[in-house]
C-alpha positions in Angstrom: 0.0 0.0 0.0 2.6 2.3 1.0 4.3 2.2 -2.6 1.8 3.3 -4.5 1.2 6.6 -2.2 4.0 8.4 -4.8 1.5 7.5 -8.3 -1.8 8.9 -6.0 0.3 12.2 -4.9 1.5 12.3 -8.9 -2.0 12.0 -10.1 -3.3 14.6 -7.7 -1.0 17.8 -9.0 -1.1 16.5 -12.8 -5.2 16.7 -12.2 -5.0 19.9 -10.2 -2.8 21.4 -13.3 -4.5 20.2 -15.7 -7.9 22.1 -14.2 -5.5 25.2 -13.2 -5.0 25.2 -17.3 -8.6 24.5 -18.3 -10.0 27.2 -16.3 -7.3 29.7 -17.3 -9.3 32.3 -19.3 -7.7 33.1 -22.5 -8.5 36.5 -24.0 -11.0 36.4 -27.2 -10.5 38.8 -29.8 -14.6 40.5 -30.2 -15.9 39.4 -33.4 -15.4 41.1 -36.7 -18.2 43.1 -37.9 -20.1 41.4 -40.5 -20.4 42.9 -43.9 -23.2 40.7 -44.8 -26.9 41.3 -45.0 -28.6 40.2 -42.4 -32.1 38.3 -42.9 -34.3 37.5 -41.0 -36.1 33.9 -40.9 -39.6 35.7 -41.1 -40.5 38.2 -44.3 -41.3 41.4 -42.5 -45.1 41.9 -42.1 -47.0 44.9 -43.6 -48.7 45.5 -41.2 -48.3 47.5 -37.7 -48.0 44.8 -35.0 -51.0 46.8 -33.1 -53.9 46.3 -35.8 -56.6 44.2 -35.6 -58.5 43.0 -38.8 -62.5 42.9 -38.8 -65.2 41.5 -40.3 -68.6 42.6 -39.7 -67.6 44.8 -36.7 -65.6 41.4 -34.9 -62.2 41.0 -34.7 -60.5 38.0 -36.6 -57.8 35.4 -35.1 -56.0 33.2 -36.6 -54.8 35.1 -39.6 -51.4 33.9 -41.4 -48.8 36.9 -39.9 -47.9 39.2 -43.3 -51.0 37.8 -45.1 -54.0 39.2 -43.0 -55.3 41.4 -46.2 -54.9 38.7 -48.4 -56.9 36.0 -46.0 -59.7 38.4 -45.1 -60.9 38.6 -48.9 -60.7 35.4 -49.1 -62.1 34.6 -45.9 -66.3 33.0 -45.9 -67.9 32.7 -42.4 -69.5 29.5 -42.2 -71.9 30.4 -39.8 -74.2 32.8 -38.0 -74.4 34.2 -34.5 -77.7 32.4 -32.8 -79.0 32.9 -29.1 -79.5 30.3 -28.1 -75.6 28.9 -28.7 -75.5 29.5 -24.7 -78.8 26.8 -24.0 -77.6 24.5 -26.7 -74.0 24.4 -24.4 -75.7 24.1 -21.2 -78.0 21.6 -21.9 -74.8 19.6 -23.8 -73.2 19.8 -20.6 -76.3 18.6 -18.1 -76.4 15.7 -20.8 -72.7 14.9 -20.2 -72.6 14.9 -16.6 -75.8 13.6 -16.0 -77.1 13.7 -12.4 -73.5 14.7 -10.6 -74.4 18.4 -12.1 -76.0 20.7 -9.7 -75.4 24.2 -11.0 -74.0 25.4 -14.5 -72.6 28.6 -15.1 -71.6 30.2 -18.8 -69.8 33.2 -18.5 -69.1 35.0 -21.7 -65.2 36.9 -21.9 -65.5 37.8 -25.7 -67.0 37.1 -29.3 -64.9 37.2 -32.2 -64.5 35.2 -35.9 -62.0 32.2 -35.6 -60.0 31.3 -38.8 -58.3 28.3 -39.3 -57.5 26.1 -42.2 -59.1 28.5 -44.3 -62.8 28.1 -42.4 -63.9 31.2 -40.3 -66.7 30.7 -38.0 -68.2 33.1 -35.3 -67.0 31.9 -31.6 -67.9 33.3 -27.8 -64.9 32.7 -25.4 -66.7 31.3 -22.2 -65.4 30.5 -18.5 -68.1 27.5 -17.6 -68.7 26.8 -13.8 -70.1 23.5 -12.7 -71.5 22.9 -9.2 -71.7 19.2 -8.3 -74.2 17.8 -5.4 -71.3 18.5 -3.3 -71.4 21.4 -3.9 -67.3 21.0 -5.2 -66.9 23.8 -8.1 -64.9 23.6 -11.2 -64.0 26.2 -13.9 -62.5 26.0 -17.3 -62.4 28.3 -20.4 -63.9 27.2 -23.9 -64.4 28.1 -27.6 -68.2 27.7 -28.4 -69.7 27.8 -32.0 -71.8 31.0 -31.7 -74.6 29.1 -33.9 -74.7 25.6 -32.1 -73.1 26.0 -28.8 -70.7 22.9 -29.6 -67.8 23.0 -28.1 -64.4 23.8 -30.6 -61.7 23.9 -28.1 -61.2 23.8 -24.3 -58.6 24.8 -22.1 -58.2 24.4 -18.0 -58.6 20.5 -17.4 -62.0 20.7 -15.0 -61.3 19.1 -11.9 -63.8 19.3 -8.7 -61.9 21.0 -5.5 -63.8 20.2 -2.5 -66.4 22.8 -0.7 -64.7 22.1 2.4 -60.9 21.0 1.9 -60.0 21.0 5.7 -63.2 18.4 6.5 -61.2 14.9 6.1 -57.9 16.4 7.9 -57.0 15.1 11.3 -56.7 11.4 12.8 -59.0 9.4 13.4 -58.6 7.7 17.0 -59.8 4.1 17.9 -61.9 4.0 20.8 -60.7 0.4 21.7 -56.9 1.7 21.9 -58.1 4.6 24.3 -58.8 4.8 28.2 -61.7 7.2 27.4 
């Protein structure tokens, strides 16, 4: 054992040099300036990031960035806003949750027209509440057809929180293992 205490020692200051070396900041000369154009991966768009395109008075999402002019001509909306989108979702959602549902509640945030894949269709942005018998709540945000009150896309995975969180918290103590 003792013989090889001279290779550990060795191995110790070549390592400790060796990291001495590696960290050792060399100076870097700053980079030449480039005489090249730069471009940029994205054509520049035409239009001011700030404006909004419209049809019939709504706003339109969804538009292709640098091509908004060019979609909205284009652009057909498949459908028409009815009132009674908002029954048509409520009663979809009693139907899917059957007797667990309590309480429903539709909250509109905004209307607009939705284009993708070349479709547009008139849309409300809702925040639905659900009450079970529990009285647990749950909220999450859609995108409702403003004509049938199906459901396009959803956001905010509902899950129930309990009425009363703190209600199971404690221990529960075994008469038989008491002197009560």
């Amino acid at each position: 054992m003792i013989k090889r205490w001279p290779y550990f020692i060795i191995l110790v200051v070549v390592a400790g040099g060796v990291l001495y070396l590696w960290k050792k900041e060399t100076p870097v000369a700053p980079p030449a300036p480039s005489t090249a154009k730069k471009t940029s991966a994205t054509p520049p768009s035409s239009t001011p990031p700030g404006k909004t395109f419209q049809i019939d008075g709504k706003k339109v999402v969804g538009l292709s960035p640098g091509k908004e002019e060019e979609e909205i001509k284009k652009l057909k909306v498949a459908n028409a806003v009815s009132p009674e989108w908002q029954e048509n979702l409520e009663v979809a959602l009693k139907a899917q949750g059957g007797q667990a549902i309590k309480d429903i509640a539709i909250q509109k945030v905004d209307s607009f027209i939705w284009a993708q894949d070349g479709v547009a269709l008139n849309v409300e942005s809702v925040i639905v509440t659900l009450k079970n018998q529990k009285n647990e709540e749950t909220t999450f945000r859609v995108l409702v057809d403003a004509q049938t009150g199906k459901i396009l896309k959803n956001w905010d995975r509902p899950v129930f929180d309990p009425a009363n969180p703190r209600q199971n918290f404690g221990i529960k103590v075994d008469s038989r293992y008491h002197n009560d």
